[in-house]
C-alpha positions as CSV (number, residue, x, y, z in Angstrom):
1,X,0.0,0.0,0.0
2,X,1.7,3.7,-0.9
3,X,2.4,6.1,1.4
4,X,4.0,9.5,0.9
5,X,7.4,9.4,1.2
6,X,8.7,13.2,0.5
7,X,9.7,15.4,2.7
8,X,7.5,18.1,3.9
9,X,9.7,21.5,2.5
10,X,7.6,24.3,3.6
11,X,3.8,24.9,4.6
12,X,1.9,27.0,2.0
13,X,-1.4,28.1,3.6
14,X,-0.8,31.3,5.1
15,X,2.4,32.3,2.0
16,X,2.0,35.6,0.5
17,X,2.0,35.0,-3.3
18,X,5.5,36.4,-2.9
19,X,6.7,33.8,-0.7
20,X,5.2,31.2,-2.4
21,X,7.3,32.3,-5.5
22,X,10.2,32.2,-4.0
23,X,9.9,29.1,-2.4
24,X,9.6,27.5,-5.9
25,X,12.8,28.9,-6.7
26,X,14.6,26.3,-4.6
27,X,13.9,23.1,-7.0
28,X,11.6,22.5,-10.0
29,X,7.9,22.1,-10.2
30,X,5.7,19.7,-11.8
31,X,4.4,22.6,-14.4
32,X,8.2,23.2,-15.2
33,X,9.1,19.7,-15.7
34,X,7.0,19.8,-18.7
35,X,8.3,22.8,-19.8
36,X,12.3,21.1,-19.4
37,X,10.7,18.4,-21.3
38,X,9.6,20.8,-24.3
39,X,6.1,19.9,-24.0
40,X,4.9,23.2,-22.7
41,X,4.0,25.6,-25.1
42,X,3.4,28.2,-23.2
43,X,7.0,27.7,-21.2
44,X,10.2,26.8,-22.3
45,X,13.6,25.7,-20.1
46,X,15.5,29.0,-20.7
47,X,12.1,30.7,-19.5
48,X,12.5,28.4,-16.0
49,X,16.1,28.8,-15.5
50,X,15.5,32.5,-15.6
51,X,13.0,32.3,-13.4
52,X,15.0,30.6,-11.2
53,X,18.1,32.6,-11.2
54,X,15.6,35.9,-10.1
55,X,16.8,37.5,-7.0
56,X,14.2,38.0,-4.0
57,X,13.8,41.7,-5.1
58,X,13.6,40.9,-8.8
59,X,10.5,38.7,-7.9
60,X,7.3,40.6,-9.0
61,X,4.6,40.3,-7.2
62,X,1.8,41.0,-10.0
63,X,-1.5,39.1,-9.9
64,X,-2.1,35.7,-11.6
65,X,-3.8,35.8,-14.7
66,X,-6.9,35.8,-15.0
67,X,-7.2,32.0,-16.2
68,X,-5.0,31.5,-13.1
69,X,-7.3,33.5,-11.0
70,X,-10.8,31.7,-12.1
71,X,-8.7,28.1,-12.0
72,X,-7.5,29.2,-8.4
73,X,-11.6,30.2,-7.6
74,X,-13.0,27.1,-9.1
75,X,-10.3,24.7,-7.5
76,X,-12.4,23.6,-4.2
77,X,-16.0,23.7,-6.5
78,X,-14.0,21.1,-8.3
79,X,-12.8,18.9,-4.9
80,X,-16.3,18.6,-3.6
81,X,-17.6,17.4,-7.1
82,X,-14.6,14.8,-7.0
83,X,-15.4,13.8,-3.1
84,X,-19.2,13.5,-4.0
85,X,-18.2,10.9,-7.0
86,X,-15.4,8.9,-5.1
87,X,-17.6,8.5,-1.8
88,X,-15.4,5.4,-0.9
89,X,-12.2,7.5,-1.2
90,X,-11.0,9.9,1.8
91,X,-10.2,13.2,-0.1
92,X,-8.1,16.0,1.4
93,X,-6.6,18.9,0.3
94,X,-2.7,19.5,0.4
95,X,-0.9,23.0,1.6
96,X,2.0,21.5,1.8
97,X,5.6,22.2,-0.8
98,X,6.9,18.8,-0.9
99,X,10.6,17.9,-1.4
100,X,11.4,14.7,-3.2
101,X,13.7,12.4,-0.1
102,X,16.9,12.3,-3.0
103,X,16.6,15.0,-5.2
104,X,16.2,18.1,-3.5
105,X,15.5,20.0,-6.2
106,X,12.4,17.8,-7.5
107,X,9.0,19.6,-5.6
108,X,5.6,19.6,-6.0
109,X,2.6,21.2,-4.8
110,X,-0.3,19.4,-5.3
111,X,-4.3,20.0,-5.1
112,X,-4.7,17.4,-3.2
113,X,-4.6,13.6,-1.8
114,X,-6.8,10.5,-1.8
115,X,-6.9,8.0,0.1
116,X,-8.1,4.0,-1.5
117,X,-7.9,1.4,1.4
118,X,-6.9,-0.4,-1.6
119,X,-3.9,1.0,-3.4
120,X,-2.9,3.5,-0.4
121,X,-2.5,7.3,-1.0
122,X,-2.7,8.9,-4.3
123,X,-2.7,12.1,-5.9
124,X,-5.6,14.6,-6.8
125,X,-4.8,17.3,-9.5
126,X,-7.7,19.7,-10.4
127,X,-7.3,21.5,-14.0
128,X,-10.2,23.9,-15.4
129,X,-9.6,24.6,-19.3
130,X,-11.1,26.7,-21.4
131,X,-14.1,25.9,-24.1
132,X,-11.3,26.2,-27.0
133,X,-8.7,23.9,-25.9
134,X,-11.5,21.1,-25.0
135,X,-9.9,19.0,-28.1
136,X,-6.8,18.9,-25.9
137,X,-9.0,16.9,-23.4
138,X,-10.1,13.1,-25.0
139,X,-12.2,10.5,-23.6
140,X,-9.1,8.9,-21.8
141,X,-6.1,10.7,-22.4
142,X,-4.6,14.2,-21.4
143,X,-2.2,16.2,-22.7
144,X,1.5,15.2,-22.5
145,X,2.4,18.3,-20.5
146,X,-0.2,17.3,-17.4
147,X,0.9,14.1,-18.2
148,X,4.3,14.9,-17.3
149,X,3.4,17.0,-14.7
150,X,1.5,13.9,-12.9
151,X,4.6,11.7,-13.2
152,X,6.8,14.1,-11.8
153,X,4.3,14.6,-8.7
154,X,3.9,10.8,-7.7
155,X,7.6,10.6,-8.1
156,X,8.8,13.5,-5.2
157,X,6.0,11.8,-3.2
158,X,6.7,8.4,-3.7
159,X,2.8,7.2,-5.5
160,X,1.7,4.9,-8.0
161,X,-1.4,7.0,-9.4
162,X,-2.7,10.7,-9.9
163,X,-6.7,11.1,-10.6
164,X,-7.3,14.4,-12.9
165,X,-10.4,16.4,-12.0
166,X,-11.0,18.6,-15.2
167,X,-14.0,21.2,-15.9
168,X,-13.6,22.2,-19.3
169,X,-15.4,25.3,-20.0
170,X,-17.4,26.2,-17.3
171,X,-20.0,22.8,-17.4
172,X,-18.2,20.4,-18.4
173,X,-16.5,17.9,-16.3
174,X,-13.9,15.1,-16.4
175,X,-11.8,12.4,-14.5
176,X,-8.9,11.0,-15.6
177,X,-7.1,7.6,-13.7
178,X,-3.0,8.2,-14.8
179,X,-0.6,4.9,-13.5
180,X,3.2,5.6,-12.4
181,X,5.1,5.3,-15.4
182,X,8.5,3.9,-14.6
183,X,10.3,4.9,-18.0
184,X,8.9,8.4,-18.9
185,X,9.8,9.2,-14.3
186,X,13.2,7.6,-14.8
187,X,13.7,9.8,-18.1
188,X,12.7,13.2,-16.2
189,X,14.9,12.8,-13.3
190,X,17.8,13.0,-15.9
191,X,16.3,15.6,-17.8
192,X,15.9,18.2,-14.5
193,X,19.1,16.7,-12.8
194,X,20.5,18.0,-15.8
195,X,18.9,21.4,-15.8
196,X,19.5,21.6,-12.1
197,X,23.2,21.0,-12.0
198,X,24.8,22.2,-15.3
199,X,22.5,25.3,-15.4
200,X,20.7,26.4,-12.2
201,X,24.1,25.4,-10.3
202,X,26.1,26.4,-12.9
203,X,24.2,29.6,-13.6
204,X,24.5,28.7,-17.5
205,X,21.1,29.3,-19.5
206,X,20.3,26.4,-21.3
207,X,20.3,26.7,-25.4
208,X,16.9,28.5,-26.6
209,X,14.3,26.2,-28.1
210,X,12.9,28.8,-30.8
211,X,9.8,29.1,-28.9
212,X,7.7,32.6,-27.9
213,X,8.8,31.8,-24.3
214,X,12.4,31.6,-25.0
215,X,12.2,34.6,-27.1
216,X,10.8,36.8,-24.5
217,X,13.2,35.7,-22.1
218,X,16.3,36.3,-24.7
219,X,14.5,40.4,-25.4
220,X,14.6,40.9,-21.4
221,X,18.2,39.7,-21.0
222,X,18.6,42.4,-23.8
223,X,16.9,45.0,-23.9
224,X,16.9,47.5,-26.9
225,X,17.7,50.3,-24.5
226,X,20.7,48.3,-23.4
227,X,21.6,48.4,-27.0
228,X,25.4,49.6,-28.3
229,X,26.2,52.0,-31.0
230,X,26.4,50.6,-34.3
231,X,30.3,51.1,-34.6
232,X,31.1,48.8,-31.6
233,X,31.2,45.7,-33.6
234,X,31.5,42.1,-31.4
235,X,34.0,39.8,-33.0
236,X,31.7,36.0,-32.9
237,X,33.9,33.3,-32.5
238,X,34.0,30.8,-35.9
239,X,31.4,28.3,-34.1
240,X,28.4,31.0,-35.1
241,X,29.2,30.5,-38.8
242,X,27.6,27.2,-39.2
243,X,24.7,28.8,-37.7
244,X,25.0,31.6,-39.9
245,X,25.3,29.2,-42.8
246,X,22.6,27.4,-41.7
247,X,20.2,30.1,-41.1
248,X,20.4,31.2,-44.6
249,X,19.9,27.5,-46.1
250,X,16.7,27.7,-44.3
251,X,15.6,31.1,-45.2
252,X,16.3,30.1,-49.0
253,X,14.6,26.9,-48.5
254,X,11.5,28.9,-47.0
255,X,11.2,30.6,-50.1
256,X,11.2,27.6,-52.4
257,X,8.9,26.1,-49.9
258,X,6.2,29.3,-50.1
259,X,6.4,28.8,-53.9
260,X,6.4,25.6,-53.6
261,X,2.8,25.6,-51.7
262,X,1.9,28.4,-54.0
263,X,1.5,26.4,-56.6
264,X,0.2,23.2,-55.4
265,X,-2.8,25.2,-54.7
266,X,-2.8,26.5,-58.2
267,X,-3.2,22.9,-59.0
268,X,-6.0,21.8,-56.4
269,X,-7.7,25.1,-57.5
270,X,-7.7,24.3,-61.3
271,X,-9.1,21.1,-60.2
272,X,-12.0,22.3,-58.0
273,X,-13.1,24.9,-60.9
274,X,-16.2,26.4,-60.2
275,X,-16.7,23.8,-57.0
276,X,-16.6,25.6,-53.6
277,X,-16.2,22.0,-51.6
278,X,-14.0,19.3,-52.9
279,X,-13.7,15.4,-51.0
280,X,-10.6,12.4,-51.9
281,X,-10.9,10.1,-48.8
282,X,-11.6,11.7,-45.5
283,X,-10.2,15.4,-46.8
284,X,-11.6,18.1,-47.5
285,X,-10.6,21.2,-50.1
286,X,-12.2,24.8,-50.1
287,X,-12.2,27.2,-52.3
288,X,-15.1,29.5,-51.6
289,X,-15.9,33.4,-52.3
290,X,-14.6,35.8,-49.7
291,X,-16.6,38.8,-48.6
292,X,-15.5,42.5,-47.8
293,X,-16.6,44.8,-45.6
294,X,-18.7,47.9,-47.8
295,X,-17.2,50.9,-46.0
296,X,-18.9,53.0,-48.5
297,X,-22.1,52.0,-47.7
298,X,-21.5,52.5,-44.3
299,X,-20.6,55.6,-44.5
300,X,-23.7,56.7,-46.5
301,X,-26.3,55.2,-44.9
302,X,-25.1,55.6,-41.0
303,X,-22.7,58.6,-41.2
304,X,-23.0,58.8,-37.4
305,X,-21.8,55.1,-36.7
306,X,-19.2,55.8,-39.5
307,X,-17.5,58.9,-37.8
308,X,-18.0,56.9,-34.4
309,X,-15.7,54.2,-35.3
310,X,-13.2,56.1,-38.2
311,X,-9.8,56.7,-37.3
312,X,-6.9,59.2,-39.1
313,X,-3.8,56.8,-40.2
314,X,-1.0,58.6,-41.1
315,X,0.5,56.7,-44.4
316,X,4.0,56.4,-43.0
317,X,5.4,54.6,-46.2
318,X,3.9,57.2,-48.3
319,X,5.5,60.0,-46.1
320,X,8.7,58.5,-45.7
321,X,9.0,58.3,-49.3
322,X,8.2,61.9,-50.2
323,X,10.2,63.4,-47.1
324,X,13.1,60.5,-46.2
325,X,14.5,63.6,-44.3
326,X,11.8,64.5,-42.6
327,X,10.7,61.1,-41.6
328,X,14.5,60.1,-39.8
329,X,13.9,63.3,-37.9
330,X,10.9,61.9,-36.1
331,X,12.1,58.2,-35.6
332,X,12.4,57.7,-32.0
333,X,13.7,54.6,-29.9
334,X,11.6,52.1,-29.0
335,X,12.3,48.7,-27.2
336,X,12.1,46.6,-30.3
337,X,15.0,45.1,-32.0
338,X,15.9,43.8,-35.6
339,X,18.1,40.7,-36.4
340,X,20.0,40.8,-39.3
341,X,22.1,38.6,-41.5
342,X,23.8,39.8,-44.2
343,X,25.7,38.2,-47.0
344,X,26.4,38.5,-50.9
345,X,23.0,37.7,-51.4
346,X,21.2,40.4,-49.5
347,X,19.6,41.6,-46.2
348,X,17.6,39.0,-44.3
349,X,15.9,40.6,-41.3
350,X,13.6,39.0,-38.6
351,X,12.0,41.5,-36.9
352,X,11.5,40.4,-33.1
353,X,8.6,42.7,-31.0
């Protein structure tokens, strides 16, 4: 029969959000082994690691989101509903950071605990999700990332299963049985010992993943108003030329591919003709009429409404090509920068925001 075997690292019901925060600093989180896994999309392991190398007084304390805020809200609603269906279970809620017994730096914080007299303890995860992202909920499966997360958690506390209570857009509600997976929990443990000692420990950020996440994180570390002048050039070292090399092969090969795509649907559209709907096997082809908005008419018949929602747009193209001067003289700095790479061929730019 399980029984918990972590350690009991802090006590979480009276922590200021603050607190809490920093308290996850000191090992990594079911939510973030998913994201060291690259199976969070909305997270990434440079995002964690910097997250983890943030001072006390560099933690903000700004509000959850309000997803964050609603799933915190709707988190007991969701407990009872599970206690009501599982009356043979003993169902209790956790406040407790716990600290794997051998690797300090595996935690978790769970929703709560069950107890089977069967199996022993287990582990109670509540997730709400919106209406969109219902496809990412099946009839038995979850998404890898909360699957992930689930191993991680009966792994710091020493359990063989994790039930997931799930309300998917407000009235719809779900329960999902996950086993201990021995493989996928033995294949973590390297992947965050890894993080944990050659780049928390280290303090070495980990190689960006060309996600958002890592993006964002790589614009804060450098910020446009931390930007040189132009004529302080950096010397790279020859190991960014394969990159650079490589950067252009795909750029070229992204052209070729857009042209590429370009005309297969020439093709499929000669083939469909006058058809708006088009079937082989279980696809489907559209080509259908688009519509645009009559801003003329608008204008005419509700001239009120019209004015109510028109706006002056100054046509900077059209202004910077009739007074080049002029235009340079009102650029001002902004926190955006452009990445460049420039060869015989031309000027590629990726504009980051």
């Amino acid at each position: 029969m399980s029984k918990v075997h972590a350690k009991k690292l802090y006590n979480t019901k009276n922590m200021s959000r603050k607190e809490w925060l920093m308290a996850r600093k000191s090992g990594i989180g079911g939510s973030e082994a998913a994201s060291l896994a690259g199976l969070n999309k909305y997270s990434s392991a440079l995002a964690v690691w910097m997250d983890k190398m943030e001072s006390l007084n560099e933690v903000e304390e700004a509000p959850p989101s309000e997803a964050a805020e609603w799933g915190n809200r709707l988190e007991n609603l969701i407990r009872e509903k599970f206690k009501e269906n599982h009356p043979e279970w003993r169902v209790q809620r956790s406040f407790i950071m716990w600290q794997h017994p051998k690797y300090k730096w595996m935690l978790a914080n769970v929703d709560g605990l069950i107890f089977d007299p069967q199996r022993g303890w287990g582990i109670l995860e509540v997730k709400t999700a919106s209406e969109w992202r219902s496809d990412e909920w099946g009839d038995e499966e979850i998404t890898e990332s909360y699957l992930v997360q689930a191993q991680h958690y009966m792994e710091v506390l020493g359990l063989k299963f994790c039930m997931m209570a799930v309300l998917i857009g407000g009235n719809k509600y779900k329960e999902f049985y996950i086993e201990r997976d021995e493989e996928l929990i033995q294949a973590l443990i390297q992947i965050e010992k890894d993080f944990w000692q050659n780049h928390v420990e280290a303090n070495v950020p980990p190689e960006p993943d060309g996600s958002e996440s890592a993006a964002e994180v790589i614009r804060s570390m450098h910020p446009a108003t931390s930007a040189l002048p132009e004529d302080e050039i950096l010397e790279l070292e020859e190991s960014a030329l394969p990159l650079i090399q490589e950067y252009d092969e795909i750029k070229q090969k992204e052209k070729e591919m857009k042209k590429r795509k370009e005309e297969i649907a020439q093709k499929l559209q000669g083939m469909l003709g006058d058809y708006k709907v088009a079937a082989v096997e279980d696809r489907k082809v559209t080509w259908k009429p688009s519509n645009a908005f009559n801003e003329n008419e608008l204008e005419k018949e509700n001239p009120e409404i019209f004015k109510q929602f028109s706006k002056i747009v100054l046509d900077k193209d059209g202004f910077k090509k009739a007074y080049p001067k002029m235009y340079k003289e009102y650029m001002l700095p902004t926190n955006k920068k452009t990445f460049s790479v420039k060869e015989d061929m031309g000027l590629y730019a990726v504009n980051q925001h």
